[in-house]
Rosetta silent file (secondary structure, phi, psi, omega in degrees, C-alpha in Angstrom):
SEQUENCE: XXXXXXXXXXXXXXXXXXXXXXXXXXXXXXXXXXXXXXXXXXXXXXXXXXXXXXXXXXXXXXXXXXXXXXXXXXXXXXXXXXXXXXXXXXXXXXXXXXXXXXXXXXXXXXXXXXXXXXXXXXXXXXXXXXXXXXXXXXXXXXXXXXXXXXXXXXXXXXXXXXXXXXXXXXXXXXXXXXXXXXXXXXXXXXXXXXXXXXX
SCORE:     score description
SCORE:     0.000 S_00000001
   1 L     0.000  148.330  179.445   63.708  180.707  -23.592 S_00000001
   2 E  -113.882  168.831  156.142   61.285  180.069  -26.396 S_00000001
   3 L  -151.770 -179.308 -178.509   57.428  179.283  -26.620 S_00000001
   4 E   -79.863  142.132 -179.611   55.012  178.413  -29.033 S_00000001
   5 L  -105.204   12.250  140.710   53.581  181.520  -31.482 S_00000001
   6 L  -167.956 -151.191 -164.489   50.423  179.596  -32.106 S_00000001
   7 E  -108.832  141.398 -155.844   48.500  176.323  -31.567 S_00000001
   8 E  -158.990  137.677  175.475   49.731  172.905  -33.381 S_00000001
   9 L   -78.879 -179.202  172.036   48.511  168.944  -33.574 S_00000001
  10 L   158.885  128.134 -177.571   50.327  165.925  -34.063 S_00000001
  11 E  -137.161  126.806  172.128   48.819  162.528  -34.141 S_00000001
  12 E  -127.231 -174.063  158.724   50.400  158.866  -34.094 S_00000001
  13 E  -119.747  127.581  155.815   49.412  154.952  -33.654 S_00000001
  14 E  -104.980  103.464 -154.742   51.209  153.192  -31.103 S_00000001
  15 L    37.837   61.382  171.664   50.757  149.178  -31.106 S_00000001
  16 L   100.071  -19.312 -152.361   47.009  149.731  -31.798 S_00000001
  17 E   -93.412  144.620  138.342   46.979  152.962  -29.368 S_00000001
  18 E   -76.448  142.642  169.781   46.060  156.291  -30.862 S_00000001
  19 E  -134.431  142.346  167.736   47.934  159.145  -29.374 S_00000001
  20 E  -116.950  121.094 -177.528   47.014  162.707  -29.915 S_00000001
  21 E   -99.333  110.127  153.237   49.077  165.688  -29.107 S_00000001
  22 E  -105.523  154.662 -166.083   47.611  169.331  -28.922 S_00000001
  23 E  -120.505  101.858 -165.927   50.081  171.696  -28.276 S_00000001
  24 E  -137.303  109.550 -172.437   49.266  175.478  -27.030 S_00000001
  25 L   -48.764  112.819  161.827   51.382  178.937  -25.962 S_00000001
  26 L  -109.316  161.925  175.446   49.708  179.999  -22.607 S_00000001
  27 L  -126.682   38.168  160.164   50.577  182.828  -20.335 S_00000001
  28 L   165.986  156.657 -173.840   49.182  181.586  -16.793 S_00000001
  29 H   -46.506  -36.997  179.419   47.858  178.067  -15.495 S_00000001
  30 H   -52.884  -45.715  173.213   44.157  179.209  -15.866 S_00000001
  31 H   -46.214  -54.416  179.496   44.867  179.468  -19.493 S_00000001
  32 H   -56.986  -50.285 -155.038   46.524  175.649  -19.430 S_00000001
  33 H   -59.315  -51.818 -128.204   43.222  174.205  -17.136 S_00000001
  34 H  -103.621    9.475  178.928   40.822  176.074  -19.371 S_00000001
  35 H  -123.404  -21.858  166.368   42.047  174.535  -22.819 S_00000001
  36 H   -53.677  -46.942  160.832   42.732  171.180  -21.143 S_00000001
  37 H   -16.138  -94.535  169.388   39.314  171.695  -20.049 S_00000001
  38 H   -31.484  -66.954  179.244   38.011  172.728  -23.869 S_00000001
  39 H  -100.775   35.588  143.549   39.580  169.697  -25.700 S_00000001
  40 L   -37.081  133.297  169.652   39.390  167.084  -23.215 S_00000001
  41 L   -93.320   95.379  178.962   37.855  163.884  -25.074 S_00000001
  42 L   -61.735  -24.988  175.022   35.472  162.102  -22.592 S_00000001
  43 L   -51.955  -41.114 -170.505   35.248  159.605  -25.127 S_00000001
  44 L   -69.243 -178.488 -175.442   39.250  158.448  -25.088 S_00000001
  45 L   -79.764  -66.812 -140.835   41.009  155.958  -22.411 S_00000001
  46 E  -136.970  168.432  177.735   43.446  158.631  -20.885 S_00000001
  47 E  -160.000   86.022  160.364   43.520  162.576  -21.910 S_00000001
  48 E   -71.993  153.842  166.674   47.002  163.340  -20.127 S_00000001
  49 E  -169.974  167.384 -158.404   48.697  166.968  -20.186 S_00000001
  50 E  -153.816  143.167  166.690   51.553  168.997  -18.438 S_00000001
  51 E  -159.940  158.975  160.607   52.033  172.729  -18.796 S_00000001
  52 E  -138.841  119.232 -168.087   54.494  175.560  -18.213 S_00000001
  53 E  -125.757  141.567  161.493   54.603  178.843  -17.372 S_00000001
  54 L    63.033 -110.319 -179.290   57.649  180.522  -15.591 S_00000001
  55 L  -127.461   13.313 -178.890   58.479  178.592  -12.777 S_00000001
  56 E  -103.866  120.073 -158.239   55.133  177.123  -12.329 S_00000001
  57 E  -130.257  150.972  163.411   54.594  173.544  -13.713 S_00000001
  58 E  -153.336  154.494  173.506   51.653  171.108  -12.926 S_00000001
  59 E  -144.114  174.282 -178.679   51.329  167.665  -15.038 S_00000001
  60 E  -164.271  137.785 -170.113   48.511  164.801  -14.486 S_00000001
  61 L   -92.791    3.741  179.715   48.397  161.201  -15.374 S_00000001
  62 L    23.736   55.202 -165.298   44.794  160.684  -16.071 S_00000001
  63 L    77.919   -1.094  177.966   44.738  157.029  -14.819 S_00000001
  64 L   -88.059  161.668 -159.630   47.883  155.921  -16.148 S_00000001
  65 L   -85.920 -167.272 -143.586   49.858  154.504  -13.710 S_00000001
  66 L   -82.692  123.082  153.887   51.923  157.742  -11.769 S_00000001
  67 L    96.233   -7.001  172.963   54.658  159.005  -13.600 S_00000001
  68 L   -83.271    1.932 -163.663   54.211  157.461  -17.119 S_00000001
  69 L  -163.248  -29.438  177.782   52.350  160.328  -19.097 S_00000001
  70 L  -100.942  -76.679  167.605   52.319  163.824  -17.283 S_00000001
  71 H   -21.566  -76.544  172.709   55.925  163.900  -16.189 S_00000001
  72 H   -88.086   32.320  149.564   57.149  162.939  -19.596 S_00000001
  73 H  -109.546  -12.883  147.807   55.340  165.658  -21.106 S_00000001
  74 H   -58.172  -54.759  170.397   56.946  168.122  -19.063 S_00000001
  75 H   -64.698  -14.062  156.601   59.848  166.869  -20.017 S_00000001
  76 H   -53.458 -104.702 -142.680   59.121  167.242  -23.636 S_00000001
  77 H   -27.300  -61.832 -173.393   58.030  170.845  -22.784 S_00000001
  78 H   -59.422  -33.923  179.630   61.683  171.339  -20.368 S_00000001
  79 L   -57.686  -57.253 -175.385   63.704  169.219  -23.246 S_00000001
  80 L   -89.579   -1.372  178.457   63.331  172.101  -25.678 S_00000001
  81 L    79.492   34.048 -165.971   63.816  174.748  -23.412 S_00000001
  82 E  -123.792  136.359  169.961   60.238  176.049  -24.049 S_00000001
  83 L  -108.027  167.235  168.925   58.136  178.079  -21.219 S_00000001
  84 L    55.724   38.549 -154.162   54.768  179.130  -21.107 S_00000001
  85 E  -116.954  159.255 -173.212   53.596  176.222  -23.214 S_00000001
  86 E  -145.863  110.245 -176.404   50.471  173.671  -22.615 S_00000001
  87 E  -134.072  145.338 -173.999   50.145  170.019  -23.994 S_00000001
  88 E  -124.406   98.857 -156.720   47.447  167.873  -24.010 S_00000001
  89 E  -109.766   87.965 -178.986   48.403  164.292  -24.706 S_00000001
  90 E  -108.810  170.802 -168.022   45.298  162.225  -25.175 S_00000001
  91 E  -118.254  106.434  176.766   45.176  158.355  -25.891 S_00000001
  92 E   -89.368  118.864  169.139   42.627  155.714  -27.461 S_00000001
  93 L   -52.016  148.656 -165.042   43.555  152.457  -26.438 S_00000001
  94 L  -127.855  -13.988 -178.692   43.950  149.906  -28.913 S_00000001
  95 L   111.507   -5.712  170.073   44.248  146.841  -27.068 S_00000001
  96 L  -122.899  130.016 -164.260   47.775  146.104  -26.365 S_00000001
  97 L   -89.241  159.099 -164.795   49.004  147.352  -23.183 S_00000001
  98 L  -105.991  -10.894  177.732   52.723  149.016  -23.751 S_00000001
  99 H    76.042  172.830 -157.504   54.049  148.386  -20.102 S_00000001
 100 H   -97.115   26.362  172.876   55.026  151.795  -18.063 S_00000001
 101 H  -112.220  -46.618  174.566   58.668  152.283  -19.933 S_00000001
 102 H   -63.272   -5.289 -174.352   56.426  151.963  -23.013 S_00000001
 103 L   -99.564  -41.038  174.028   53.893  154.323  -21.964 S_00000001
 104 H   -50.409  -41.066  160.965   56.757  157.122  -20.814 S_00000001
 105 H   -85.505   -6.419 -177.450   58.006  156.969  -24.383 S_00000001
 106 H   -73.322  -47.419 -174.819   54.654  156.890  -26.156 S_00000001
 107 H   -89.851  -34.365  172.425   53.555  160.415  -24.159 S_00000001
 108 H   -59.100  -28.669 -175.861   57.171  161.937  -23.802 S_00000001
 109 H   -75.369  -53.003 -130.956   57.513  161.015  -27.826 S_00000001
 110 H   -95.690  -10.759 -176.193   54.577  161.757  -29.202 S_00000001
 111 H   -96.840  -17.355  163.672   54.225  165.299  -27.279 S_00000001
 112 H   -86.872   16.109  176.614   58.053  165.903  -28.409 S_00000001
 113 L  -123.112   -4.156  160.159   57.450  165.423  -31.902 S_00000001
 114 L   -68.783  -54.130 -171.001   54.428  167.643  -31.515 S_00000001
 115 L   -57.993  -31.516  165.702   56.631  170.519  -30.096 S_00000001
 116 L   -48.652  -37.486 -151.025   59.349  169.790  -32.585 S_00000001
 117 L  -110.406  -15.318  175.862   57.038  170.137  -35.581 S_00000001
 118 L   -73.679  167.627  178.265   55.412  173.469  -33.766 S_00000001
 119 L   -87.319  155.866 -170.309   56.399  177.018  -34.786 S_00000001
 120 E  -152.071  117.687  171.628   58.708  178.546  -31.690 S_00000001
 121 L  -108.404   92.786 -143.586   59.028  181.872  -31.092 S_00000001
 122 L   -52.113  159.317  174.432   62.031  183.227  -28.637 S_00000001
 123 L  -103.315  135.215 -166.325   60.737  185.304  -25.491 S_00000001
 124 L  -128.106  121.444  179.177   61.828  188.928  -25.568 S_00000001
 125 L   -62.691  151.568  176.222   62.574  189.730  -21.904 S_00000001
 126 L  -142.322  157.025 -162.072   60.989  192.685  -21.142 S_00000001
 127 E  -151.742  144.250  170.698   60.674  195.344  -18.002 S_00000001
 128 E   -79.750  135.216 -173.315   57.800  197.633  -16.877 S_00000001
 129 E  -134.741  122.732 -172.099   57.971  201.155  -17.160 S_00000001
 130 E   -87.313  148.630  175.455   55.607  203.901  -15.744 S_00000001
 131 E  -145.984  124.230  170.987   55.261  207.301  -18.023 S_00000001
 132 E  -114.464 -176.744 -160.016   53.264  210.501  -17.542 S_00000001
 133 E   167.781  176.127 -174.961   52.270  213.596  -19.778 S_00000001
 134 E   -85.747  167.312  157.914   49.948  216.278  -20.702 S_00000001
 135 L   -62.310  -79.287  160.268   46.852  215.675  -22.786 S_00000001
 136 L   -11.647  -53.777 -174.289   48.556  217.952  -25.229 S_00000001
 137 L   -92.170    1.888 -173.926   51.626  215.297  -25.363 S_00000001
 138 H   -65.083  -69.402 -157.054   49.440  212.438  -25.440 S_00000001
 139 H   -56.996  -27.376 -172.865   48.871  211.550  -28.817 S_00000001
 140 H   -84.590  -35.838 -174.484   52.487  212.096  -30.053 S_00000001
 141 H   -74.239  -62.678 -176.327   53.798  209.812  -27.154 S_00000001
 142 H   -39.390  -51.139 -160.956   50.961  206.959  -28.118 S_00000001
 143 H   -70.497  -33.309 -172.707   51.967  207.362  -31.841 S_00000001
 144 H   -72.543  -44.103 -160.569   55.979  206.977  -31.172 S_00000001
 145 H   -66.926  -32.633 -139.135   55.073  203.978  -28.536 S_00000001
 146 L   -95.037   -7.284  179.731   52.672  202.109  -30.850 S_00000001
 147 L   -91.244   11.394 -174.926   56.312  202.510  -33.712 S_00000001
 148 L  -125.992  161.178  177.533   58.122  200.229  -31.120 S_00000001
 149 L   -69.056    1.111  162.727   57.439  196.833  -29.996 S_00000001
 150 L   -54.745  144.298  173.636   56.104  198.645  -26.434 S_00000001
 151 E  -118.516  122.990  177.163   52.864  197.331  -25.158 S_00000001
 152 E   -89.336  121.278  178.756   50.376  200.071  -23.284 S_00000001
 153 E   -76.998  -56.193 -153.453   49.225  197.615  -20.040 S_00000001
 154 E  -136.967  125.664  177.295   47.697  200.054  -18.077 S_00000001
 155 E  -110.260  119.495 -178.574   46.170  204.262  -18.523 S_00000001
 156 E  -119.087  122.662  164.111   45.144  206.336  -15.605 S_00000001
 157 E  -103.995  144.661 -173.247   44.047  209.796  -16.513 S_00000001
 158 L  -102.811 -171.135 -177.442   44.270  212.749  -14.377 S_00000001
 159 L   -87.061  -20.763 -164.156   42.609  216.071  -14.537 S_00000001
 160 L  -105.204   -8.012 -152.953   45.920  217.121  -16.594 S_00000001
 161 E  -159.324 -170.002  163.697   47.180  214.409  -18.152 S_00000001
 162 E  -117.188  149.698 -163.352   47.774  210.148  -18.524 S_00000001
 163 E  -142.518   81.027 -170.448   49.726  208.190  -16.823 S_00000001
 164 E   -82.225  150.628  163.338   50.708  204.821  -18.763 S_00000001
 165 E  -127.368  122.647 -165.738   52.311  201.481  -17.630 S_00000001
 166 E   -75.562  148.783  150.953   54.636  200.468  -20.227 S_00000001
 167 E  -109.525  128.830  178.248   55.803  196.662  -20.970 S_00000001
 168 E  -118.463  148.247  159.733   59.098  197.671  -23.219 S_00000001
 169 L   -95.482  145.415 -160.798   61.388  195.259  -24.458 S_00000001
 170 H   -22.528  -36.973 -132.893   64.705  195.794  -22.988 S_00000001
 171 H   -98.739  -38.203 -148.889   67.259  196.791  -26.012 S_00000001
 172 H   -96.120    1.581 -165.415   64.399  199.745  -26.551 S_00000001
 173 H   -87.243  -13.730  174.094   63.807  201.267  -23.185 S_00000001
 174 H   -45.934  -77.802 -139.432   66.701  204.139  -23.482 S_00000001
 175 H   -33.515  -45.922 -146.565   65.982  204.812  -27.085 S_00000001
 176 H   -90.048  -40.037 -177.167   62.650  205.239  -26.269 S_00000001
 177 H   -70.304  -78.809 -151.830   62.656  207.095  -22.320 S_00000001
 178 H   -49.224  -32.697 -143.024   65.301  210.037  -24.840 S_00000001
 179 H   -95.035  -48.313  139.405   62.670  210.160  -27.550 S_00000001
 180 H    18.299  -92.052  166.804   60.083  210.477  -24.099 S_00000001
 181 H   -37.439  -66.631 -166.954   62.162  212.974  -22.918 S_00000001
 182 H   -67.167  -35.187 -163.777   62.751  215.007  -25.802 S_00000001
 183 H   -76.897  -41.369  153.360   58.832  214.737  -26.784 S_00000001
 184 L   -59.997   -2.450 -178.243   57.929  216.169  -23.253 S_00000001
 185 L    30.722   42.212  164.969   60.638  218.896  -23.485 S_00000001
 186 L    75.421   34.550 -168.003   62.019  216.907  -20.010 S_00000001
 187 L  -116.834  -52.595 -152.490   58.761  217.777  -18.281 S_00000001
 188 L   -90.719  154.280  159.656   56.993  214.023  -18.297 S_00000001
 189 L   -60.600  128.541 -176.852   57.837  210.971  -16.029 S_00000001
 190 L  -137.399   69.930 -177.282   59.531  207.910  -16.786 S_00000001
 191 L  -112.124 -178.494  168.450   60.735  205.475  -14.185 S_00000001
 192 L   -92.087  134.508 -171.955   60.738  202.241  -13.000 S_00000001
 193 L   -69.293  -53.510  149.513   58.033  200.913  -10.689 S_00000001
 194 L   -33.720  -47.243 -137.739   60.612  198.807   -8.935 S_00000001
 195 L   -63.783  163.187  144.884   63.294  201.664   -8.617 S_00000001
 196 L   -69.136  144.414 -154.789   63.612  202.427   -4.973 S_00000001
 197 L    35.490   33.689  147.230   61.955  205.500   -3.861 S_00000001
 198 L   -80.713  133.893  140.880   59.125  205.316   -6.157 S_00000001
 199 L  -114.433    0.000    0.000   55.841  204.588   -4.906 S_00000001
């Protein structure tokens, strides 16, 4: 799966209509709401949009009739195979009405020639991993994680030590739990949060 790696425009005229496409990577719905939210136009006729994250989808037709303008901007977004993405399709009317086969291609096109024309960046699956250590070992474990494409989510410190929750991407979590290992001289923790008979 892909998404977008930043935020990208695209504007056309359709029989007199303006249509405007913003286009935006999000990583949960609040994110899509809260930028529909930000560039909503109160001024335009319709300010449609669709987002996706994961398995979660919502789309809205802003007065158009049902099923012309939020639906086939999902299906842009679902067309390319892109998650975790947010489009905002808004419209100024121009004065010729386009009928509802003409309004499903005016908002599926014009938001799939935004997404076409955006930069797309592949999704690197990734899995959480808890790790503990000394104080002592801290800094050498931070400096090795921060040489890998690991992200530190979460740090709980102890009286002796830290306790990190890793996001790693997949290819790297061996490499990385040996170099762990080795740095900890087989003393610190490294599992999975998941594994059975962790809590």
């Amino acid at each position: 799966m892909r998404t977008l790696s930043e935020p990208f425009s695209f504007e056309e005229d359709i029989k007199k209509s303006r249509f405007i496409a913003h286009a935006l990577p999000v990583s949960s719905s609040e994110e899509a709401l809260d930028f529909f939210a930000r560039l909503h136009e109160p001024e335009a006729t319709h300010n449609c949009w669709a987002f996706k994250v994961g398995q979660n989808y919502r789309f809205n037709d802003d007065g158009e009739p049902g099923g012309t303008a939020g639906r086939p901007i999902l299906q842009a977004i679902e067309g390319q195979d892109l998650t975790n993405v947010a489009v905002l399709v808004i419209r100024y009317f121009g004065g010729i009405k386009l009928g509802t086969g003409g309004l499903v291609r005016a908002y599926g096109g014009c938001a799939a020639k935004c997404l076409r024309a955006a930069p797309q960046v592949e999704i690197i699956a990734t899995k959480t991993v808890i790790c503990s250590c000394l104080f002592s070992e801290m800094a050498l474990v931070k400096s090795r994680i921060a040489q890998t494409e690991a992200k530190i989510v979460d740090e709980i410190y102890t009286d002796t030590g830290i306790t990190m929750t890793l996001e790693i991407p997949l290819a790297q979590i061996e490499p990385l739990g040996q170099v762990f290992i080795n740095l900890t001289k087989g003393k610190g923790q490294w599992y999975f949060p998941d594994a059975p008979g962790q809590s």
